[in-house]
Structures are given as C-alpha cells and as structure tokens.
C-alpha positions as CSV (number, residue, x, y, z in Angstrom):
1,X,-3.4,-9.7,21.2
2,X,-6.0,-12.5,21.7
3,X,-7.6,-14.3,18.7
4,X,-11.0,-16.2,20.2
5,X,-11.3,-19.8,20.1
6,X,-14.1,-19.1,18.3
7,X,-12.5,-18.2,15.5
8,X,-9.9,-20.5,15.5
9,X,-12.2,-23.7,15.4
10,X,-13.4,-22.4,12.1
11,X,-10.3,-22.6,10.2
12,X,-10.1,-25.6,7.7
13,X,-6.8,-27.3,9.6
14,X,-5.6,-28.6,13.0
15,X,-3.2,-25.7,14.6
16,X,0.1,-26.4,15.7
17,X,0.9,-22.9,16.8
18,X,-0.8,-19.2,16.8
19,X,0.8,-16.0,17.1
20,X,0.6,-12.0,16.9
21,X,2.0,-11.3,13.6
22,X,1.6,-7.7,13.1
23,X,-0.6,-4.8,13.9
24,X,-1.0,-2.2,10.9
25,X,-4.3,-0.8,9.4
26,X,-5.5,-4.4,10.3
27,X,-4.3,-7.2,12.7
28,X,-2.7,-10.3,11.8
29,X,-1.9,-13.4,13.7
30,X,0.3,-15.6,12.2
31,X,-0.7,-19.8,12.4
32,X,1.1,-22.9,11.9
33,X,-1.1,-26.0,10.9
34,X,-0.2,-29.5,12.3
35,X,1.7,-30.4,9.2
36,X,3.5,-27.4,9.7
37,X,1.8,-25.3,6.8
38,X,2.3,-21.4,7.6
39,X,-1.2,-18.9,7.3
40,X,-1.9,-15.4,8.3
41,X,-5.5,-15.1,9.6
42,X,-6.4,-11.1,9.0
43,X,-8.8,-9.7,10.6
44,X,-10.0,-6.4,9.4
45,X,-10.7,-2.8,11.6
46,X,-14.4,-2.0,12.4
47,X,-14.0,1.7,11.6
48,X,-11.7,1.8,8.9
49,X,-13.3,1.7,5.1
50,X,-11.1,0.0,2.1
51,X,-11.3,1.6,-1.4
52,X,-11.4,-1.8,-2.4
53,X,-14.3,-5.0,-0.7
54,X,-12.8,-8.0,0.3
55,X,-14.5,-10.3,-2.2
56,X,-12.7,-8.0,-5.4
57,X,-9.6,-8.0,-3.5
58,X,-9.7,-12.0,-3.4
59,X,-10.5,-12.1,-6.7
60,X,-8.2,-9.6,-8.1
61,X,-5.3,-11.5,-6.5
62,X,-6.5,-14.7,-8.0
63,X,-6.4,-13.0,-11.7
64,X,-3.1,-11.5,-10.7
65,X,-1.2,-15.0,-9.7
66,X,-2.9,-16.7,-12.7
67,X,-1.0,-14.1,-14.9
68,X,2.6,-14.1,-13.3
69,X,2.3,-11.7,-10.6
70,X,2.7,-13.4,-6.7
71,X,-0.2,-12.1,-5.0
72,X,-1.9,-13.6,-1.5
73,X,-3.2,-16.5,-1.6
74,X,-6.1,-16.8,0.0
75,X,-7.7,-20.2,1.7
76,X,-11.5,-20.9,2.5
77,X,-13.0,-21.9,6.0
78,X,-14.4,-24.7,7.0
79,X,-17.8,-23.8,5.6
80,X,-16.2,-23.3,2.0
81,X,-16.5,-18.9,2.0
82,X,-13.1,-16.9,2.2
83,X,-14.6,-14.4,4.5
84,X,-16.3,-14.8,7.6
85,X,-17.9,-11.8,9.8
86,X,-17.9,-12.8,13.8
87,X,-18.7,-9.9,16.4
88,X,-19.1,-7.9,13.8
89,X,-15.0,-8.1,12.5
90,X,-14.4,-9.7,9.2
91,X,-11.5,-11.9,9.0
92,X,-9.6,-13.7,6.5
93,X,-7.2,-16.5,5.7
94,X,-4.0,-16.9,3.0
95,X,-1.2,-18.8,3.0
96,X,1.9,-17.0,4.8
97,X,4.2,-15.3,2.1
98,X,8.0,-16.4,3.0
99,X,10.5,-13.9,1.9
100,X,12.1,-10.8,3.3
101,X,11.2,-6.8,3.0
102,X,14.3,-4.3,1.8
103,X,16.5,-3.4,4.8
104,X,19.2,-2.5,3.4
105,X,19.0,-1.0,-0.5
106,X,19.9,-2.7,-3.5
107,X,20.0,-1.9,-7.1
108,X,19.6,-5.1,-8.2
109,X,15.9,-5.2,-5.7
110,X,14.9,-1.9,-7.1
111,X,15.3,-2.8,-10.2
112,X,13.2,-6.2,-10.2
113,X,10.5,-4.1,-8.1
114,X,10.7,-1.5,-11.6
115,X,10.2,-4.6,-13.7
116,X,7.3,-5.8,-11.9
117,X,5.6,-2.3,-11.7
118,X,5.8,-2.1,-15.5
119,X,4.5,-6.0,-15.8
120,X,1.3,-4.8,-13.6
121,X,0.6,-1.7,-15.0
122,X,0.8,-3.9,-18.4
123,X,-2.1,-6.3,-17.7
124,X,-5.1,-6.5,-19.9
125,X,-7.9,-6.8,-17.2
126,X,-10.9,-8.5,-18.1
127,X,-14.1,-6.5,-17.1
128,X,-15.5,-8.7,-14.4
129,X,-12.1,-7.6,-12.4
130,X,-12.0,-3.9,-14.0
131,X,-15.5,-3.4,-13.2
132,X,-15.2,-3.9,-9.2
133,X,-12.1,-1.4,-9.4
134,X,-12.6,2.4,-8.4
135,X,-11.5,4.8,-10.6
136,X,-8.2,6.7,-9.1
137,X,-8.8,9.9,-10.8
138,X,-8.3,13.1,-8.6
139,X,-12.5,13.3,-7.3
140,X,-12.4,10.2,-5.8
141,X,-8.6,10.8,-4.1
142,X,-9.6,14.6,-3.1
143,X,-13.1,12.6,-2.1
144,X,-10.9,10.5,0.7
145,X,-8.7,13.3,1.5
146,X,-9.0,14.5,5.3
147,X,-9.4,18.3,5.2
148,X,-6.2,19.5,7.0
149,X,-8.0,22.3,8.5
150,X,-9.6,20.2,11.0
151,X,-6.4,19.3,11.8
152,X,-5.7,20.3,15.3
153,X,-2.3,19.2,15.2
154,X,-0.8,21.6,12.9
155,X,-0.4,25.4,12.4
156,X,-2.2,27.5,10.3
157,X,1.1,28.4,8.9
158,X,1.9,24.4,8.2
159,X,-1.6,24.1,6.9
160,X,-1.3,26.7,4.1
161,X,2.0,25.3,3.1
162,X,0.7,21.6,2.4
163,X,-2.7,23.0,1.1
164,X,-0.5,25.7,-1.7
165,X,1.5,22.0,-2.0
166,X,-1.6,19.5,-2.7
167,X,-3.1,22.4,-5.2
168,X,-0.1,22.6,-7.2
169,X,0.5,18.9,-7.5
170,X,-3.3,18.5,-8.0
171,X,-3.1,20.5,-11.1
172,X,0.2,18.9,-12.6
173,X,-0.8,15.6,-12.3
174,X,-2.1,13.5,-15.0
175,X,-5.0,11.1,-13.7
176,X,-5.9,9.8,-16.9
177,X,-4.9,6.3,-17.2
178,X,-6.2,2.9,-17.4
179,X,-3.1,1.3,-15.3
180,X,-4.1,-1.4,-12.4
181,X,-2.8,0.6,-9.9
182,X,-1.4,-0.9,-6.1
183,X,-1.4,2.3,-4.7
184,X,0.2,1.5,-1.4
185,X,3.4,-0.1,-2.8
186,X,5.4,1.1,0.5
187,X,8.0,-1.7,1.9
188,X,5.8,-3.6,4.2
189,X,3.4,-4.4,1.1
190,X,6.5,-6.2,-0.8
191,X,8.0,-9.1,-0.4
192,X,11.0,-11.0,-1.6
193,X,10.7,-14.7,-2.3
194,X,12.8,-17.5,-4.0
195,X,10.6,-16.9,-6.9
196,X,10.1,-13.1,-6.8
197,X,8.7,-10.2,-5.6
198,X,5.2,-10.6,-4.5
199,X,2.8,-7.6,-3.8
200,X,0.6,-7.5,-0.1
201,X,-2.7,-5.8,0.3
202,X,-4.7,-4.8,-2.8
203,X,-7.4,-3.2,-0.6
204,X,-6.6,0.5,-1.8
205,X,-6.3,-0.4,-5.8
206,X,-8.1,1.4,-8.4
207,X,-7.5,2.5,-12.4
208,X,-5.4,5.2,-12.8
209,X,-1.7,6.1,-13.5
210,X,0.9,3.6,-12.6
211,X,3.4,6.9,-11.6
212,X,1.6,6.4,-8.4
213,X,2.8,3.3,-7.7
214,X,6.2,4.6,-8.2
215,X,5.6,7.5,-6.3
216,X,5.4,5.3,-3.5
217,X,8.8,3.6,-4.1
218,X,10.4,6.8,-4.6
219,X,9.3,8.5,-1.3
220,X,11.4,5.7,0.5
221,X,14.1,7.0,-2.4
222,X,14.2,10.6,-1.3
223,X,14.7,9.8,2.3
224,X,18.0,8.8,1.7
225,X,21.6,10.6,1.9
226,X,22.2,9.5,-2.0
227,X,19.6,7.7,-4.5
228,X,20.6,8.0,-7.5
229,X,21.8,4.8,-8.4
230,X,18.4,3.3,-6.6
231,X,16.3,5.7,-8.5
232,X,18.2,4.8,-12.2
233,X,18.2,1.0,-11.4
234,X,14.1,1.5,-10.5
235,X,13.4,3.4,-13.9
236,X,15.7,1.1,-15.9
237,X,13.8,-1.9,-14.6
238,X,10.1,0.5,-15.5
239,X,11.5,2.2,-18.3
240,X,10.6,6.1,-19.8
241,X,8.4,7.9,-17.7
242,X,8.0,11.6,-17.5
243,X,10.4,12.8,-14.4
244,X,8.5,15.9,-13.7
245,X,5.2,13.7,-13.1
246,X,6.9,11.5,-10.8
247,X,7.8,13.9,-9.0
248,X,4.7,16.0,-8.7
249,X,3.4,12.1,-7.6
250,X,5.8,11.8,-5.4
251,X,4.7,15.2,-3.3
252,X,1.4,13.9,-3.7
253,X,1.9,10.7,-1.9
254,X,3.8,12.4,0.8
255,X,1.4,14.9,1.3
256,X,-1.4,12.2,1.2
257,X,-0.1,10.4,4.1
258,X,0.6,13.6,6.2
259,X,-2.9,14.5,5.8
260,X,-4.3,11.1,6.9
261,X,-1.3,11.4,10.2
262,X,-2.5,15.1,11.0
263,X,-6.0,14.0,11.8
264,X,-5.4,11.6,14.2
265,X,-2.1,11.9,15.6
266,X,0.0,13.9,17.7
267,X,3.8,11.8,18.4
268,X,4.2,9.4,15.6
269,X,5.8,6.1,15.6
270,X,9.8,6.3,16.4
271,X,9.1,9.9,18.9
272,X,9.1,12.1,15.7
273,X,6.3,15.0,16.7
274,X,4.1,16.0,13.8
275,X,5.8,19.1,13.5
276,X,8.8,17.5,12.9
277,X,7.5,15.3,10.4
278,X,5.6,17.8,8.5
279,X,8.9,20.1,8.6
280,X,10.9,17.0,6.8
281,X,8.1,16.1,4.0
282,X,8.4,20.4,3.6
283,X,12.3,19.7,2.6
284,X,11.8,16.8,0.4
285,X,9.6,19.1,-1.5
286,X,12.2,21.8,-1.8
287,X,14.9,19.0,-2.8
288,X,12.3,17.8,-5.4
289,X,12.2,21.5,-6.9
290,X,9.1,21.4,-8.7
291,X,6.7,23.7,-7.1
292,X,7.5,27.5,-5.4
C-alpha cells in the first residue's frame, strides 16, 4: 500500500519514516516524524458507513481522555482541521498508541479490561457528546443488520438456524440503557500501555447497554478450552451483571458478525470456509445453553 505524496505534504511535521500499518475496516500507515514522534495517518473506506462521523468520534475521545479513559489522540494538519477529504477518501491523524494487544490470556488483563468497562459505562456525558451518539436500541441494530437470506453463502438450513437464534436473543435482550457503549471492544480495539488500557476506534458507539461491550470480550472467552477464571476475573473487575443477559448478548454479537461475514464472504481469513465458521458460532450457542 501506497500513501500519495500528496497527502503526506499535508501533515503538520517533517517525516522520518512511513509505513503500512494495518489494513482492517480502514487502512492505516504508520509515520515517524523527524524527532522521532510516532503517528498513524487513517484513512477511511469509500463504501463503508460508520454509526458514528468522524468529527463526534474526535470529540468523544477528547471528553473520554479528559475524564481518565486513554482514548486516540488525535493531531490537526497543517491547515489546523483534524480531517481532510482528498480523492474523495477522508483521512486522519493521532498519535501512535504504544502498548501491546492480549496474546496470551491473563486474569490480571481481564480484570483491568472489567474495571475499565464499568468506569466507561459510569460516565456522566454531557449533552453536546450524548446528543451526536446513536441510540443502540434493537431498531437501529436490526436497521444495520444484513438480511441473511440474501446470503448466498449459506444454506437455507444454516439460515433458519441463525434467524430462530437472532429472534430469540432479540427478544431476551434488554436495550434500555443509557450506558456509553464501545460496541466493538474485540482485541485489536485494546491496547495495553504503561499507563493502562486504552480503547481504539469509537466509530460504532452509541447509548445502550454496556452488556454489549462485554459481550464482545466474552466471545474471545468462549473460544477457549477453559475460561472460567478469565470470565470471573472480567466480572470481578465489572462487578454484578445479569449472567443470562450476557449471554443472550454474547449470541447476539456472534451472530451479528456472521451476518455481516455471510454477505460478503466465502473463505474467511486463516482458510476457515463459512460453513465451518457458522457450524462453530452454532456450538458456542449450544455451550451457552440459553436458547432451544
């Protein structure tokens, strides 16, 4: 991957160094300045639509540093604005975020990520944040749901299964809450440093119910031989919930994510065929044993 010149002569330092960083939903190139200052320059996919605009998302992570919770930081361009729009891509630029990701689990990192879940989920937001946030509630998710029967990547006999699966966990689930929820809290978006865990990419945050956000964690949880330790060190760093929502919110996340797969792929990352992916989420729903 190339990053145009073009580009580059906008940014507000002299560059010692430019490279590929990583390729997700978005691209990222990762830059060292002259003084040897680390940045990620983002620039954002044409055809892909955030829940969240870019401007809310800046200013959201401002409010969220301001009260104790590492968020980017993002840096203006030259001209003074935080996002620029060139050939019709809109990029922008934050300092780099030096820490690590979980390789290997830890009680002790599951239980700091618990105690930051319960610290954002916590926070009084003023109403010039709260007011750019969508509203998480199950219209707006069912809204952005691909219809799996377009899907022509799955059997009708698949199809039926994650369809009875997203009714029943549709009609367990409690959407109403006034939680700042991350939404996407999957191990890519956090990050380790010497002074704590810092969440990545706000772009899919709303209001809604913070079991969501430990949905996520806990769909990494299930995957493995023997959790429970993980999953008691998470919750002790959160405290109560309600087990039976999280794990309704657990299907949900799962089954969210296959949905979005189905449509537009065939052979997944790793090999894995979509069969054999929707076949595995299928048993983690049987292990969760909340739904017939």
């Amino acid at each position: 991957m190339i990053i145009a010149q073009e580009i580059l002569s906008l940014l507000p330092f002299s560059i010692n160094l430019v490279t590929f960083h990583h390729k997700g939903e978005n691209e990222n190139f990762a830059i060292r300045s002259s003084d040897n200052y680390f940045y990620v320059l983002k620039k954002y996919r044409q055809d892909r639509k955030q829940r969240l605009d870019i401007d809310a998302e800046i200013n959201l992570c401002n409010f969220l540093r301001e009260n104790g919770l590492k968020s980017p930081q993002y840096v203006p361009f030259q001209d003074g604005s935080f996002v620029i729009i060139k050939n019709n891509s809109k990029y922008t630029l934050q300092r780099m975020i030096l820490g690590f990701m979980i390789c290997n689990p830890d009680e002790k990192h599951f239980f700091e990520v618990g105690k930051t879940y319960r610290k954002l989920h916590e926070l009084k937001l003023p109403l010039t944040i709260k007011q750019k946030l969508p509203q998480l509630d199950s219209n707006t998710l069912n809204q952005a749901w691909p219809s799996l029967t377009k899907s022509k990547n799955l059997t009708q006999t698949q199809i039926d299964q994650l369809e009875h699966y997203r009714h029943e966990s549709l009609k367990h689930l409690n959407f109403e809450s006034s939680h700042l929820v991350h939404f996407d809290l999957h191990d890519g978006n956090i990050i380790y440093t010497e002074n704590g865990l810092c969440m990545l990419d706000w772009e899919e945050s709303g209001i809604g119910n913070g079991i969501f956000d430990l949905a996520v964690t806990n769909t990494r949880l299930i995957k493995l031989e023997d959790s429970t330790s993980f999953r008691e060190a998470l919750l002790s760093g959160y405290g109560k919930i309600d087990s039976q929502q999280l794990k309704h919110a657990t299907i949900f996340k799962f089954l969210y994510l296959a949905s979005f797969v189905a449509m537009y792929e065939d052979v997944l990352i790793g090999g894995e065929t979509l069969e054999n992916l929707v076949n595995r989420y299928l048993g983690y729903f049987k292990k969760l044993d909340v739904i017939d």
